[in-house]
C-alpha positions in Angstrom: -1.2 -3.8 33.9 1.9 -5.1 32.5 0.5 -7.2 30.0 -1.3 -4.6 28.4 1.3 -2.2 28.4 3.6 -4.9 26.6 0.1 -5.4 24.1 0.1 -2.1 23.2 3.8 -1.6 22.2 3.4 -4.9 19.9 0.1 -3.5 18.6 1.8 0.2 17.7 4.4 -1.8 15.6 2.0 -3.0 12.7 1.3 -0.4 10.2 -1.6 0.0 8.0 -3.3 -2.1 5.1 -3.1 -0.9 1.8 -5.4 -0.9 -0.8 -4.9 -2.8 -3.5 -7.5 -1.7 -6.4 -5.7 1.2 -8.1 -8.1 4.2 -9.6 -6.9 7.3 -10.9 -6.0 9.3 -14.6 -2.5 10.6 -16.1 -2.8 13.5 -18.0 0.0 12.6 -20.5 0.5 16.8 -21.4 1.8 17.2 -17.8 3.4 14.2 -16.8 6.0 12.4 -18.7 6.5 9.5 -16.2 3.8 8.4 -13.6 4.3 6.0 -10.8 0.7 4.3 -9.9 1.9 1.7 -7.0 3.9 -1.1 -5.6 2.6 -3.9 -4.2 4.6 -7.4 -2.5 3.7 -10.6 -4.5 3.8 -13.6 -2.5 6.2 -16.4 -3.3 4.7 -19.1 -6.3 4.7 -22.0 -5.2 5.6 -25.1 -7.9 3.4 -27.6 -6.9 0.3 -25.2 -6.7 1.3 -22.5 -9.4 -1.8 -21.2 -11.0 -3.1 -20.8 -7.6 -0.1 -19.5 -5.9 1.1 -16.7 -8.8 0.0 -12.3 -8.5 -2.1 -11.7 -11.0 -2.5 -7.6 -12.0 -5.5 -7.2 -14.2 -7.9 -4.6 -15.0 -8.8 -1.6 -17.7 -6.7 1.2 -19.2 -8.9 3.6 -21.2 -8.6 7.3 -22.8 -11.3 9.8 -22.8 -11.2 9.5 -26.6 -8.9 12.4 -27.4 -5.4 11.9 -29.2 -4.3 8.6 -31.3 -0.9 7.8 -29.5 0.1 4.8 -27.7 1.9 4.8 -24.1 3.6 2.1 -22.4 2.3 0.6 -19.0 5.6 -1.4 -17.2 5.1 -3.8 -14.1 8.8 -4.2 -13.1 10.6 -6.2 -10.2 12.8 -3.7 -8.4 16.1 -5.0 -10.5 14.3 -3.4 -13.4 12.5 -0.5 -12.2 15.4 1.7 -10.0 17.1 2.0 -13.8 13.8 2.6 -15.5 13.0 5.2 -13.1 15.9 6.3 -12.3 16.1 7.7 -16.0 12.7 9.0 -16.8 14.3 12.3 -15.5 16.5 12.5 -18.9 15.5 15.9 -20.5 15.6 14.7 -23.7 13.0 12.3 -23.8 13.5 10.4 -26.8 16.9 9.5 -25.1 15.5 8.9 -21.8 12.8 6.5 -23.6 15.9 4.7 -25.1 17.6 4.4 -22.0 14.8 3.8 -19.8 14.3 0.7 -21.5 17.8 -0.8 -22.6 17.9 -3.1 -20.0 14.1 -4.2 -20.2 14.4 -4.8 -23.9 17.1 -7.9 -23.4 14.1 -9.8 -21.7 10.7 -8.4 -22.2 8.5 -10.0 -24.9 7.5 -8.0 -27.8 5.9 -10.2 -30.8 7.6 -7.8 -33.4 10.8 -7.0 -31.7 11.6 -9.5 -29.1 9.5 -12.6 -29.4 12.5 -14.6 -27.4 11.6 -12.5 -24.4 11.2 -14.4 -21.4 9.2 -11.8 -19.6 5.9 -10.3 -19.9 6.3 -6.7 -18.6 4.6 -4.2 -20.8 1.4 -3.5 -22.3 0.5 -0.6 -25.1 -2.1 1.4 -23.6 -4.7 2.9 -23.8 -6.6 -0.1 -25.4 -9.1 -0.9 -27.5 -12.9 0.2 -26.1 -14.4 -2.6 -25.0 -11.5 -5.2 -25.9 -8.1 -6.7 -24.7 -4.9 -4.6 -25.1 -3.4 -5.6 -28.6 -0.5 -7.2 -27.1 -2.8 -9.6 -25.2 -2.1 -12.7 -28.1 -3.5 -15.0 -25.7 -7.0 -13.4 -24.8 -8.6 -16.2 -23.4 -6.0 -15.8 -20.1 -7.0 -12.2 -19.6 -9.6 -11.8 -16.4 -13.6 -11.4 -17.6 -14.4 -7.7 -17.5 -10.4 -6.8 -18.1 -8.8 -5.6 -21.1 -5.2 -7.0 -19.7 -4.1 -9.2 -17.2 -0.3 -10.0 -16.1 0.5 -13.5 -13.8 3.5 -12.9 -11.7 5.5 -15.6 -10.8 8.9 -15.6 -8.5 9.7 -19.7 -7.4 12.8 -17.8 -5.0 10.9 -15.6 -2.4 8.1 -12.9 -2.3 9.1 -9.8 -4.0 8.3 -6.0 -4.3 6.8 -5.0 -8.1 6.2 -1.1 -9.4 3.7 -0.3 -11.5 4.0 3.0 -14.1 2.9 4.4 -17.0 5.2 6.4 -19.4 4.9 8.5 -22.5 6.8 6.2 -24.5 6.4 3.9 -27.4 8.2 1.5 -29.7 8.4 2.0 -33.1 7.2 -1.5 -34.3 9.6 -0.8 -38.0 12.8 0.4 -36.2 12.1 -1.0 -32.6 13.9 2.1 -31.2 11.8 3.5 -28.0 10.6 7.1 -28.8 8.7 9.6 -26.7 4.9 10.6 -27.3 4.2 14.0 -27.7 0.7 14.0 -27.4 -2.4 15.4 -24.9 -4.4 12.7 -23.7 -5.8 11.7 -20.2 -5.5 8.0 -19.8 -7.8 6.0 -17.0 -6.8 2.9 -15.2 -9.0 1.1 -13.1 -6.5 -2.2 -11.4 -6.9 -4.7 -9.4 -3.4 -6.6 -7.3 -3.8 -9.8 -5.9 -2.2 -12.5 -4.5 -3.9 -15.8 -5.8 -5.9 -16.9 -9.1 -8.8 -14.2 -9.2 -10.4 -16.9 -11.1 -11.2 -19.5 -8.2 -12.7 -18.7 -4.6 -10.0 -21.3 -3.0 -7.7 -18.4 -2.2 -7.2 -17.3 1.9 -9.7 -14.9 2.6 -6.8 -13.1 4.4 -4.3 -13.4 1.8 -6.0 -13.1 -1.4 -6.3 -8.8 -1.0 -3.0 -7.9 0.7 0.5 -7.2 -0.4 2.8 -9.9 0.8 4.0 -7.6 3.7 0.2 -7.3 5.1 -0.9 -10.7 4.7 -2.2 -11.8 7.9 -2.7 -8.1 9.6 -6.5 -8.9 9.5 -5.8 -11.9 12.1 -3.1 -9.9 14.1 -6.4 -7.2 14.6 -8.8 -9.7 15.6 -6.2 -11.0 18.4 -5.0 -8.1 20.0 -8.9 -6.6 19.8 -9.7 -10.3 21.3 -7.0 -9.8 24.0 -8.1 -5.6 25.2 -11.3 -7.0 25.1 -11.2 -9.4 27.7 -7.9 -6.5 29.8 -10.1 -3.2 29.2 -12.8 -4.6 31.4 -10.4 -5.9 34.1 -8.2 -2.3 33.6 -12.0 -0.5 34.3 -13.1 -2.9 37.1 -9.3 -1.5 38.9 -10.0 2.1 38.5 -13.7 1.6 40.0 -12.0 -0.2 43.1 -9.4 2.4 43.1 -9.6 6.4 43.2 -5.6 7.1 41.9 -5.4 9.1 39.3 -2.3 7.2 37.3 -4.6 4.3 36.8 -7.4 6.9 35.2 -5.0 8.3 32.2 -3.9 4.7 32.1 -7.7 3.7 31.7 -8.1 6.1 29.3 -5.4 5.3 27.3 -6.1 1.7 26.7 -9.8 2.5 25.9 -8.3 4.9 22.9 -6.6 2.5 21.7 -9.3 -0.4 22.0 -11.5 1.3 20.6 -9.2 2.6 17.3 -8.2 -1.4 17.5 -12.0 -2.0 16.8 -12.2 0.4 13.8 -8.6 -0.9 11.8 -9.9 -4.5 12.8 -13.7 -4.1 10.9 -11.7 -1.9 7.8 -9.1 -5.0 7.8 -11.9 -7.4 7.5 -14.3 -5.4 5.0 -11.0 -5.0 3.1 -10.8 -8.7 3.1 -13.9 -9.4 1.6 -14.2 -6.5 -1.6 -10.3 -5.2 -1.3 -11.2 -1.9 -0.9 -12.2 -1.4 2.4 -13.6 1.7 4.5 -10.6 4.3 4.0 -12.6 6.8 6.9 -12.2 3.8 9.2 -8.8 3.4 9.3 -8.1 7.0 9.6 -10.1 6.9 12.7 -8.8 4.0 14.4 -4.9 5.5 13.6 -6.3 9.0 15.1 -7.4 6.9 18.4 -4.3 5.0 18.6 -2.2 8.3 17.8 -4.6 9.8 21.3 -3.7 6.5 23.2 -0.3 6.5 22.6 -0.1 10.8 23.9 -2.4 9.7 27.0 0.4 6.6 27.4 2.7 9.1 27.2 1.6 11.9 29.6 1.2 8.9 31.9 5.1 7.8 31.8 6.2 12.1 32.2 3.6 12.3 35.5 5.4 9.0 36.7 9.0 10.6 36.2 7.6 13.5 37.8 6.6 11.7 40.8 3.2 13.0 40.6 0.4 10.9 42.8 3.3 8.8 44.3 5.7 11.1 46.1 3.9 14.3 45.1 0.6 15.6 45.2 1.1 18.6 42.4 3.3 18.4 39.3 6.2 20.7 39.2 7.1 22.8 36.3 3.7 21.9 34.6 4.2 25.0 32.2 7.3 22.9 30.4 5.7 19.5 31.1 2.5 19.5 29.3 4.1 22.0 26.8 6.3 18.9 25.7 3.2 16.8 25.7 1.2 19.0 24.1 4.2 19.4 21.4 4.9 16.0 21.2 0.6 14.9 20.4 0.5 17.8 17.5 4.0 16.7 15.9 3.0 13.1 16.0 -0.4 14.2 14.3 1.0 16.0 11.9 3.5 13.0 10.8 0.7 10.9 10.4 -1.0 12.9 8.2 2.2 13.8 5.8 3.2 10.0 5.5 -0.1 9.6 4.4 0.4 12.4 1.8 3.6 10.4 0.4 1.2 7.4 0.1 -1.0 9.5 -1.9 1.9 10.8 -3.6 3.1 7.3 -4.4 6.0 8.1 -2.9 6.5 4.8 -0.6 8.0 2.9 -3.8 11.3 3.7 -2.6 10.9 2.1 0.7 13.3 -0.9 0.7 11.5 -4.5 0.4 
């Protein structure tokens, strides 16, 4: 019993995948600034670079209305907390200027910094049915994509943001000026760790953010491990009539069976990098019921229930906690999954 009490606490540490193909629109009328995702980038590594590097590719479209150009960033955190940190200017020709001061003493431009080191931005939306016109090198953007960035860091793995922004650069002044202009822009993306143009990558690498790599073999472990406990756990509660061992029972089969469901979403997310998003909500739901059951468990134990005492005492207060306890934790699962949704999580420290 110990050993798959100690399982479960190691298995309610992990948190869940993310995806890591980006779909969505920005209506440029209602949103000045708009954060799409982050996503960890694994550290390059010399001797195997091209294989080793994030790549970010994919397609940024209009729906055909308005003639302006936007500006899509992909910024290391150094970069971004300034950037960001400034879209909130109300004047937003000034906060264009601003946003990118510091980005414009290393970021490439071919008509206003071609001694830029870094390739960070992109005019958007582009072309139908061609590369982004600051792609000068199509033939290293991705088949089927209009841009692709490689991202390389030789020190350690690191956190980038990805955004869109209604400004652009005049190409005769260079100065950074805001778009006043209604258009709703489309991006379809794809993150990965490893060259998207090989199948040498790690199945269980190639799809996650550096912080999730490996997740999919931590599931198949632990669902490995309850596996071969849940039978033993339900062979002692047929030998034995206490109740204690029952909730226990019950408990662990929760949260075996929720460990089955993030364990096939973590593999089918392996193979296409989207994954079955009902899945995991399911197998957090089952964990969330485990972890009340585990817990109603420990409150009958300090109660002395079925040891020293054959009825609980004060059940009114005690299953009132319980009961208050199961619904709060629900509820934070749900609203930390709105702040996903909300793209929120950038701020969460790498």
């Amino acid at each position: 019993m110990i050993g798959i009490v100690t399982l479960t606490i190691f298995l309610h540490s992990f948190l869940s995948v993310e995806l890591l193909r980006i779909q969505g629109t920005w209506d440029t009328g209602q949103q000045f600034f708009h954060f799409i995702t982050k996503f960890g980038f694994q550290k390059t590594l010399l001797q195997n670079q091209l294989e080793t590097q994030g790549y970010v590719f994919g397609n940024i479209s209009s729906d055909g209305h308005g003639s302006k150009t936007y500006t899509f960033a992909l910024l290391d955190r150094g970069y971004f907390l300034g950037y960001y940190g400034n879209s909130s200017l109300i004047d937003r020709n000034k906060a264009c200027q601003t946003m990118f001061y510091k980005i414009d003493s290393i970021a490439y431009d071919s008509t206003c910094n071609d001694e830029g080191k870094e390739d960070f931005l992109r005019k958007v939306p582009c072309p139908v049915s061609e590369v982004c016109v600051d792609e000068d090198q199509p033939n290293n953007v991705i088949p089927g994509s209009q841009l692709t960035f490689a991202v390389q860091d030789l020190i350690q793995p690191r956190f980038w943001y990805l955004s869109l922004v209604a400004c652009t650069r005049n190409s005769t002044t260079c100065q950074w000026e805001a778009v006043k202009d209604n258009a709703t822009i489309n991006y379809d993306l794809w993150l990965v760790n490893g060259n998207p143009r090989t199948s040498s990558h790690p199945t269980f690498d190639y799809h996650f953010s550096v912080e999730m790599q490996g997740i999919a073999e931590i599931y198949l472990v632990c669902f490995a491990c309850y596996g071969f406990l849940a039978p033993l756990q339900l062979y002692a509660i047929w030998r034995q009539k206490h109740a204690i061992p029952k909730l226990f029972t019950a408990s662990i089969l929760f949260v075996t069976t929720g460990l089955f469901f993030n364990m096939v979403q973590a593999i089918e997310f392996a193979g296409d990098g989207t994954g079955i998003d009902g899945l995991q909500i399911l197998g957090d739901i089952l964990d969330i019921l485990s972890q009340a059951l585990f817990m109603l468990v420990l409150l009958l134990l300090a109660k002395g229930w079925a040891i020293t005492k054959t009825e609980v005492t004060n059940k009114f207060v005690l299953f009132s906690v319980w009961t208050i306890y199961g619904i709060v934790h629900i509820l934070l699962y749900f609203w930390d999954r709105e702040l996903l949704i909300l793209r929120i999580f950038w701020q969460m420290l790498p």
